[in-house]
N, CA, C and O atoms as a DFTB+ gen file, in Angstrom:
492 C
 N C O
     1  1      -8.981      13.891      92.438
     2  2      -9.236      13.146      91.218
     3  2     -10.683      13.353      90.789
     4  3     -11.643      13.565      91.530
     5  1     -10.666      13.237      89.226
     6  2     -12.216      13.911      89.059
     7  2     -12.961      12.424      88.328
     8  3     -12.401      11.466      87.797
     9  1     -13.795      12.580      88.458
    10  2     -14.664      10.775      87.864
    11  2     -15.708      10.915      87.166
    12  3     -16.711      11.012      87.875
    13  1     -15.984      10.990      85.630
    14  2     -17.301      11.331      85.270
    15  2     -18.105      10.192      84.968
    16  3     -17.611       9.181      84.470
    17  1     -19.058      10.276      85.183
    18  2     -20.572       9.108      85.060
    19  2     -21.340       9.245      84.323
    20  3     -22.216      10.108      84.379
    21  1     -21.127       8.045      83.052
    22  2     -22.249       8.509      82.310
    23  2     -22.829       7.503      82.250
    24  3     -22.384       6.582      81.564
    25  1     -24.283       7.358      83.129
    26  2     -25.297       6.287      83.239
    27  2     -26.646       7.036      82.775
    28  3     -26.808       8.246      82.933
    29  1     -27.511       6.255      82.238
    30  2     -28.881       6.645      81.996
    31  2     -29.935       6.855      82.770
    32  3     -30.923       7.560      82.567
    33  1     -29.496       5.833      84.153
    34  2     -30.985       5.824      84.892
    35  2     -30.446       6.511      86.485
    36  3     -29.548       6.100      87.220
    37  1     -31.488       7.839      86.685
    38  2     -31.275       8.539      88.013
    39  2     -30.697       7.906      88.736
    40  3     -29.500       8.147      88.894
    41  1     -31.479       6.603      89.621
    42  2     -30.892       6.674      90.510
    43  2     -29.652       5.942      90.314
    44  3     -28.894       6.445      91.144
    45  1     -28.967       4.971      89.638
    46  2     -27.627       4.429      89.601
    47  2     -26.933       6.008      89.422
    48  3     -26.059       6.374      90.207
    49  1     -27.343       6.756      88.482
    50  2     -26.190       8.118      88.439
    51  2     -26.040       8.881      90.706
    52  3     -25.291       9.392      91.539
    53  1     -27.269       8.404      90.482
    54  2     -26.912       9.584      91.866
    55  2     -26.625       8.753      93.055
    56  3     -26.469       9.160      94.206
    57  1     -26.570       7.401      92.580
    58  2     -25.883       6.165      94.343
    59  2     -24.281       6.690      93.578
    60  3     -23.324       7.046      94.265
    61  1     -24.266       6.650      92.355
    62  2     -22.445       6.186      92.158
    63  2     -22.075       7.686      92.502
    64  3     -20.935       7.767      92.959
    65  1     -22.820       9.040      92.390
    66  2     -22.372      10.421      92.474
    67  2     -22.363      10.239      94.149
    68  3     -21.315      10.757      94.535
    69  1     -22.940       9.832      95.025
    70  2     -22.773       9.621      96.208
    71  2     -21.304       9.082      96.960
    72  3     -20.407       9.609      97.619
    73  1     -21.649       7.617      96.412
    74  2     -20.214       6.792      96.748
    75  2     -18.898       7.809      96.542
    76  3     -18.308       8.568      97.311
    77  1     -18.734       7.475      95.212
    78  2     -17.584       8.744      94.695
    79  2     -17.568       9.839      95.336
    80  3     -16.393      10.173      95.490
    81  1     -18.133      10.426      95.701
    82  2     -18.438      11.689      96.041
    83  2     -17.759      11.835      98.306
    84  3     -17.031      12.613      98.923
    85  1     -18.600      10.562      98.686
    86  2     -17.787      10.290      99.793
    87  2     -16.798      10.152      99.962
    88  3     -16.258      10.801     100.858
    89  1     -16.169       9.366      99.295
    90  2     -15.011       8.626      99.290
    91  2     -13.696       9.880      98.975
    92  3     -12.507       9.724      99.253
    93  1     -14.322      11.118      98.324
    94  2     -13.168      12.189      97.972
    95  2     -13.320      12.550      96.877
    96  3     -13.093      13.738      96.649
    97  1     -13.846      11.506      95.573
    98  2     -13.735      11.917      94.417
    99  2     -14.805      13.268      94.153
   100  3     -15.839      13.528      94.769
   101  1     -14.046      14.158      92.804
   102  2     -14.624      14.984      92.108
   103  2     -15.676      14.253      91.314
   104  3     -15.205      13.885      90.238
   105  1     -17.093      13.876      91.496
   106  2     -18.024      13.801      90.462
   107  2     -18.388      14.386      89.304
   108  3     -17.443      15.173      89.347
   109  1     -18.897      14.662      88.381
   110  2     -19.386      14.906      87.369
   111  2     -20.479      13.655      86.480
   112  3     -20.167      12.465      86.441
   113  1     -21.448      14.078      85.982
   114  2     -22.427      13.367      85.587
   115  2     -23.384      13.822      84.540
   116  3     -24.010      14.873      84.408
   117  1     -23.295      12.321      83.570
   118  2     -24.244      13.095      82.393
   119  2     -25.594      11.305      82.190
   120  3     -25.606      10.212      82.758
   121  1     -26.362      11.863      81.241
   122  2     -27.465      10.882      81.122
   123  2     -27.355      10.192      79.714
   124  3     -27.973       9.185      79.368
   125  1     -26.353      10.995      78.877
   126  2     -26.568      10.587      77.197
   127  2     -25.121      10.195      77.124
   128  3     -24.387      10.336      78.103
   129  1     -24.839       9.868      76.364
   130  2     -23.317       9.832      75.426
   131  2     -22.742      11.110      75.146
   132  3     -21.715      11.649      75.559
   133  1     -23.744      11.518      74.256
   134  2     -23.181      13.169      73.703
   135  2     -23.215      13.835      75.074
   136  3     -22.080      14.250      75.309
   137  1     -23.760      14.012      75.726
   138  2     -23.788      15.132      77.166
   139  2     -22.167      14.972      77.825
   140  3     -21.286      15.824      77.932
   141  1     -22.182      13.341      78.255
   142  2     -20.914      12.438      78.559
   143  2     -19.594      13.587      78.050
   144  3     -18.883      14.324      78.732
   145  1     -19.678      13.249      75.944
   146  2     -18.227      13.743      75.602
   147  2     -18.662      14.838      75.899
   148  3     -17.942      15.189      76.835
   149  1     -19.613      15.870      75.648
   150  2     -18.996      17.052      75.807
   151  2     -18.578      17.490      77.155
   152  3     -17.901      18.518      77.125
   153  1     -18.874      16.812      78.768
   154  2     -18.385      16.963      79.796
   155  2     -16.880      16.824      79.613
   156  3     -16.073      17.744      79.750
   157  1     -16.518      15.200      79.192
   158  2     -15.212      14.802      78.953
   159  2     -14.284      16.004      78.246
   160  3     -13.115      16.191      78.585
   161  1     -14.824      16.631      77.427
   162  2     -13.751      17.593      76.565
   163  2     -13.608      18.923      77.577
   164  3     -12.517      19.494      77.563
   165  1     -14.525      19.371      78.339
   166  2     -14.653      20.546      79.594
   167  2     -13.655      19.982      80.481
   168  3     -12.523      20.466      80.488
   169  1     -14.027      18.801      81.387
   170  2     -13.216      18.432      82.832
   171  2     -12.421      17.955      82.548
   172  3     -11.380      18.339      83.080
   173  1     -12.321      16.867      81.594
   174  2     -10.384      16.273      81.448
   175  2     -10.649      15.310      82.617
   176  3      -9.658      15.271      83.346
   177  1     -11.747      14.442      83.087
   178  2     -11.472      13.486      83.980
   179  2     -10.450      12.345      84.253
   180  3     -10.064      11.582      83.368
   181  1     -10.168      12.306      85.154
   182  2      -9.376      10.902      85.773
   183  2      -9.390       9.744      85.582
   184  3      -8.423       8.998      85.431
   185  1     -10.945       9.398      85.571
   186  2     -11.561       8.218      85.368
   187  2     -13.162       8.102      85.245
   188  3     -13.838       8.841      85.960
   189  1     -13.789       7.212      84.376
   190  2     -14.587       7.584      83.462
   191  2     -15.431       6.459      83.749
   192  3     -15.013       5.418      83.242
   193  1     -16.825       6.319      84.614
   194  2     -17.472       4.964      84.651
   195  2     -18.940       4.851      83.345
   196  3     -19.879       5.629      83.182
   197  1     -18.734       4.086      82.911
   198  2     -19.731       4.111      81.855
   199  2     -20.715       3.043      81.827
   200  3     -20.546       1.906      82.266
   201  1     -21.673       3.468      81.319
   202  2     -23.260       2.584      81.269
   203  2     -22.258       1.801      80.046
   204  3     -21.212       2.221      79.552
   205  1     -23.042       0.442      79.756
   206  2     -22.909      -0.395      78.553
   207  2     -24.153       0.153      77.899
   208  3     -23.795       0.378      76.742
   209  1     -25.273       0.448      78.006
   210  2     -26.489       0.827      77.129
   211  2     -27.288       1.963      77.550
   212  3     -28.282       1.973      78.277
   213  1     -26.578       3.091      76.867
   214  2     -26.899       4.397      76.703
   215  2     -28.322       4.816      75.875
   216  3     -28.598       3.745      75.336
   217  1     -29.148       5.569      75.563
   218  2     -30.465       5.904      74.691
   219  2     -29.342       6.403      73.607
   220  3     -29.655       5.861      72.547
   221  1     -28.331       7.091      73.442
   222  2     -27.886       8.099      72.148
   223  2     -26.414       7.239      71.614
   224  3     -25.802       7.629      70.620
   225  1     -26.021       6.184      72.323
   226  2     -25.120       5.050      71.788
   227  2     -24.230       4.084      72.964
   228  3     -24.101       4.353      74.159
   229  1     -23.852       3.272      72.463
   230  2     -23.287       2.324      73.944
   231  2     -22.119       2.892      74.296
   232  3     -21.729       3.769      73.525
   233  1     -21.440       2.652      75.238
   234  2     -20.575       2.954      75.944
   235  2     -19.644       2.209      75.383
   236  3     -18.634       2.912      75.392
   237  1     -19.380       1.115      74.864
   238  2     -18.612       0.825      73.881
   239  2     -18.181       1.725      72.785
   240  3     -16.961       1.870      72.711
   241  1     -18.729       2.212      72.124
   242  2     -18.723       3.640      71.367
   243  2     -18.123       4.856      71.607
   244  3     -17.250       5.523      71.052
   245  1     -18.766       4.958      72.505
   246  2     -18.120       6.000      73.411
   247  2     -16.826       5.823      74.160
   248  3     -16.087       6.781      74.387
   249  1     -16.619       4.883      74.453
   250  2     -15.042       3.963      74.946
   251  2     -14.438       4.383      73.667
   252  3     -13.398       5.012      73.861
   253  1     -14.855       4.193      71.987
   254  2     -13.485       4.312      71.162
   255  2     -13.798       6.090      70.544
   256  3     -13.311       6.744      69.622
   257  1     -14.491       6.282      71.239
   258  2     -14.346       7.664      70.201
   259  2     -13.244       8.342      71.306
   260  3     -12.400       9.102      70.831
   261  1     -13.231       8.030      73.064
   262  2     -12.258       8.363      73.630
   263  2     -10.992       8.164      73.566
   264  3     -10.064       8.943      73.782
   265  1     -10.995       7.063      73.255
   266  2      -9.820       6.340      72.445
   267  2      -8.897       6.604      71.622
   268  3      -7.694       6.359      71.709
   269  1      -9.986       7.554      70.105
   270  2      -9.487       7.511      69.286
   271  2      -9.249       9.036      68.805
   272  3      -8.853       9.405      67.700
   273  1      -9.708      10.082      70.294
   274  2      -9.202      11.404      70.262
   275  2      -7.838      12.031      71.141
   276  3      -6.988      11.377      71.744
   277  1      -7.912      13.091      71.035
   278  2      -6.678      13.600      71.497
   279  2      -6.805      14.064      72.687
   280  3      -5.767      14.461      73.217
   281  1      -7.854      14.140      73.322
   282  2      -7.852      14.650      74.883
   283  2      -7.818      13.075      75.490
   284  3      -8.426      12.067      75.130
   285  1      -6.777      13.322      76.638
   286  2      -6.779      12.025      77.467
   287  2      -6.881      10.614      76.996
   288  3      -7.481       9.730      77.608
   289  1      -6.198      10.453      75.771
   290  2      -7.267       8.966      75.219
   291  2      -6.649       7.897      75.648
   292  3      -6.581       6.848      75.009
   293  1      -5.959       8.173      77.208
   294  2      -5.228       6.830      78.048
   295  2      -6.241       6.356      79.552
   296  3      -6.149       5.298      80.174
   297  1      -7.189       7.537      79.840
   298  2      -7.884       8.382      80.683
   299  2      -8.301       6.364      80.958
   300  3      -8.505       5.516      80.089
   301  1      -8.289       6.216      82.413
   302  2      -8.890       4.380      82.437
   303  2     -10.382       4.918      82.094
   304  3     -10.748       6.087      82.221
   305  1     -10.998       4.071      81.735
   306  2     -13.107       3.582      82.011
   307  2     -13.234       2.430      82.599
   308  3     -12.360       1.575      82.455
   309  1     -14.258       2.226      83.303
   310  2     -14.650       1.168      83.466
   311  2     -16.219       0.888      83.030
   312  3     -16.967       1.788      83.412
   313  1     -16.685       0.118      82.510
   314  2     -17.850       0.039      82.449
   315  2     -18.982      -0.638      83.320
   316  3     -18.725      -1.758      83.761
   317  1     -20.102      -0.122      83.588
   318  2     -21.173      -0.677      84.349
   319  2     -21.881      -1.352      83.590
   320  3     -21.864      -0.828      82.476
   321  1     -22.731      -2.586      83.624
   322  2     -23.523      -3.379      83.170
   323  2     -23.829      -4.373      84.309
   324  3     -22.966      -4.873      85.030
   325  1     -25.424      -4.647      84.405
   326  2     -26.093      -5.574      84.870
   327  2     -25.283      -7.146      84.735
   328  3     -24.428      -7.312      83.865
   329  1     -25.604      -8.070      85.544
   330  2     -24.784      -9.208      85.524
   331  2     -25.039      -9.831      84.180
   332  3     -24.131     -10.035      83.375
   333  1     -26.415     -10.155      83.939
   334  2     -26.915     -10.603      82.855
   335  2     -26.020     -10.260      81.564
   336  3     -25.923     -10.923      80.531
   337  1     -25.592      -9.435      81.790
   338  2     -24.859      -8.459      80.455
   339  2     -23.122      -8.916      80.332
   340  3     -22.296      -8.507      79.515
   341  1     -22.943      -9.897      81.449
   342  2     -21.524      -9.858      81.184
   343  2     -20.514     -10.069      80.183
   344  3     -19.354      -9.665      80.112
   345  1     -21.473     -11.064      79.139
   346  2     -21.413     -11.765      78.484
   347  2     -20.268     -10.552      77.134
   348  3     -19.365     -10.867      76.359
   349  1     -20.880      -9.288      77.421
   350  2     -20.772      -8.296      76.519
   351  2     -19.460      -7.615      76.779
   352  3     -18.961      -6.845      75.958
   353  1     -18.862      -7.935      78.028
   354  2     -17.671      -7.155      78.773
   355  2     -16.292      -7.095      78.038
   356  3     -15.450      -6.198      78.032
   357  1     -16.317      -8.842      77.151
   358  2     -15.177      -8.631      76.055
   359  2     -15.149      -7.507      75.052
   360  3     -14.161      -6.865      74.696
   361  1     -16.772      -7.337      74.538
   362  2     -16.355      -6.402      73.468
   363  2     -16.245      -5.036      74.166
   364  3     -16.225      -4.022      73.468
   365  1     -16.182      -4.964      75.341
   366  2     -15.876      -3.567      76.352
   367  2     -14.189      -3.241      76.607
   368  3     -13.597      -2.163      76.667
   369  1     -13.689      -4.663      76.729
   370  2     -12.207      -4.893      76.778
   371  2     -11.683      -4.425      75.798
   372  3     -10.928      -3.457      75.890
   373  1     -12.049      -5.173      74.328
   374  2     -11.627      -4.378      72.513
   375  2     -11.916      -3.444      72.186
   376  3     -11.576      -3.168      71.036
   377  1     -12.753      -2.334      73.016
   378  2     -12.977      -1.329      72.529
   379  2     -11.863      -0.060      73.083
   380  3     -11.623       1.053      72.616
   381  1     -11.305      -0.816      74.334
   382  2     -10.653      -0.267      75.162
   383  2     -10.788      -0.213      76.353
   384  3      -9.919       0.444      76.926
   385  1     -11.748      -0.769      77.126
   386  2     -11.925      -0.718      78.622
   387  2     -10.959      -0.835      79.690
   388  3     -10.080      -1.678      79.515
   389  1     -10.940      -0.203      80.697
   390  2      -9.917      -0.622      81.662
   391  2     -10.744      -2.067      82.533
   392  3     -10.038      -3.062      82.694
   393  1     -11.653      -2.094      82.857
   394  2     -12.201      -2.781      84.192
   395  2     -13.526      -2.396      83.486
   396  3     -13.829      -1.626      82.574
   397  1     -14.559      -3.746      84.752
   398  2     -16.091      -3.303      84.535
   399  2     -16.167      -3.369      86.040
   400  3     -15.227      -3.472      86.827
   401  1     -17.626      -3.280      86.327
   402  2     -18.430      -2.968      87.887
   403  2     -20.006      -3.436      87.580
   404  3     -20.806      -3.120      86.699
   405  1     -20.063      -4.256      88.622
   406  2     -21.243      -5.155      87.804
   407  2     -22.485      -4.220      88.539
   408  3     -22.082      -3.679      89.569
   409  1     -23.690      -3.975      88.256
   410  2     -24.429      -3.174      88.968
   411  2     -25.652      -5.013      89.278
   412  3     -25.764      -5.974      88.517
   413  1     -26.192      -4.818      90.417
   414  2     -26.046      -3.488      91.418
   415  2     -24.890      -3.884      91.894
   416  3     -24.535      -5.047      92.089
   417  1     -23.878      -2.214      92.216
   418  2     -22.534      -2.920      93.392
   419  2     -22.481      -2.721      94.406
   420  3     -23.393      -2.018      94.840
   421  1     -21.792      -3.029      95.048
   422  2     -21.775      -3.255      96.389
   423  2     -20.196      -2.221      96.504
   424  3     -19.057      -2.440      96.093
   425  1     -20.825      -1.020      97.283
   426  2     -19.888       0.394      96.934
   427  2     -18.562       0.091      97.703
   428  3     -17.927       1.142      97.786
   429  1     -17.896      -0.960      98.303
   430  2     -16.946      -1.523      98.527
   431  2     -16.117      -2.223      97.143
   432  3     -15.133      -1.626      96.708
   433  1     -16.436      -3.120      96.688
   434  2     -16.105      -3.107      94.992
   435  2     -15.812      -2.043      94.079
   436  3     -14.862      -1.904      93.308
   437  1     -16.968      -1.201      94.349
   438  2     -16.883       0.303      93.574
   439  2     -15.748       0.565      93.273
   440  3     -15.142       0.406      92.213
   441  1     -15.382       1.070      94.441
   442  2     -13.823       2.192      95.037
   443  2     -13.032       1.191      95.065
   444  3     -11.903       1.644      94.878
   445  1     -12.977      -0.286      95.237
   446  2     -11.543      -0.792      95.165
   447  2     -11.091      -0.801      93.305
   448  3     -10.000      -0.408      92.891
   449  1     -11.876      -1.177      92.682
   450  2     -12.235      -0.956      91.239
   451  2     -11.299       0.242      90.759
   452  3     -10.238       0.192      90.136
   453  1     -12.310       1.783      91.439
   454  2     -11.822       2.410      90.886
   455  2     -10.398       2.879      91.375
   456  3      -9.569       3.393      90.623
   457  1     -10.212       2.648      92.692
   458  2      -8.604       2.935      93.219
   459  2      -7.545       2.293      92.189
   460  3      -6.428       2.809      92.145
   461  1      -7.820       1.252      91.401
   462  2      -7.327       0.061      91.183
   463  2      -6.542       0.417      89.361
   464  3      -5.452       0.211      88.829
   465  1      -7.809       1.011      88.968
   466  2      -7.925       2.080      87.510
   467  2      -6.860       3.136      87.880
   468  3      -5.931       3.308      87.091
   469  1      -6.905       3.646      88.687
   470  2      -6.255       5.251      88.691
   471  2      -5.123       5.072      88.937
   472  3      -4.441       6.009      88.522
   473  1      -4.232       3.866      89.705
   474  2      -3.063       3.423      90.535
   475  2      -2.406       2.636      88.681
   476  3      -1.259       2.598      88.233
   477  1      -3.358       2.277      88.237
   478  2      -2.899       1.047      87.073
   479  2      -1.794       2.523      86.309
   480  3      -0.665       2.192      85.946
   481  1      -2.055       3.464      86.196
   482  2      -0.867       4.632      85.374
   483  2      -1.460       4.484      83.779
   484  3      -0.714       4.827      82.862
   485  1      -2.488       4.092      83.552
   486  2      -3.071       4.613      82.322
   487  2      -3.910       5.525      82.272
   488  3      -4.996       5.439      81.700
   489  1      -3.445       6.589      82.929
   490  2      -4.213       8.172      83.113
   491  2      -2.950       8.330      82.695
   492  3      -2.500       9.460      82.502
């Protein structure tokens, strides 16, 4: 299974490219939005963890433009956001979200999360 990450800040991209990466999954990883889709349109990922606040647009955004294209647009996401931020997770749900992952996580949560996305059959 392949998992792409699109977070902004090093090191959350390279603990979650770790975890994932142990655990079996295919990683892939970008820093922007645009970097993100154009990975997404190359790999055809499985499952898709996303920052809520990107520099080039939110992950909300990026949740409906996946959404609202023709590659994979069943593909689960989940989104990452700080606790503080939870507040924001509904409009993550309406945009299309499968699940969120509160950072920092605790890489036991991670993987049950994402086992949880990939088993749900909206890939």
């Amino acid at each position: 299974m392949k998992i792409l990450v699109v977070e902004d800040e090093a090191e959350y991209r390279a603990l979650l490219r770790g975890v994932l990466g142990e655990a079996g999954y295919g990683v892939f990883d970008a820093a922007t939005g645009e970097e993100g889709l154009k990975l997404y349109e190359r790999e055809r990922p499985d499952l898709l963890l996303l920052d809520v606040m990107l520099p080039d647009m939110t992950g909300f955004d990026f949740c409906a433009k996946i959404r609202a294209g023709r590659v994979r647009p069943r593909v689960p996401i989940l989104f990452c956001t700080v606790r503080s931020a939870v507040s924001q997770l509904a409009k993550g749900v309406k945009s299309g979200g499968t699940d969120y992952v509160l950072k920092p996580f605790v890489p036991e949560d991670l993987l049950a999360r994402v086992a949880s996305a990939l088993r749900s059959g909206s890939a």
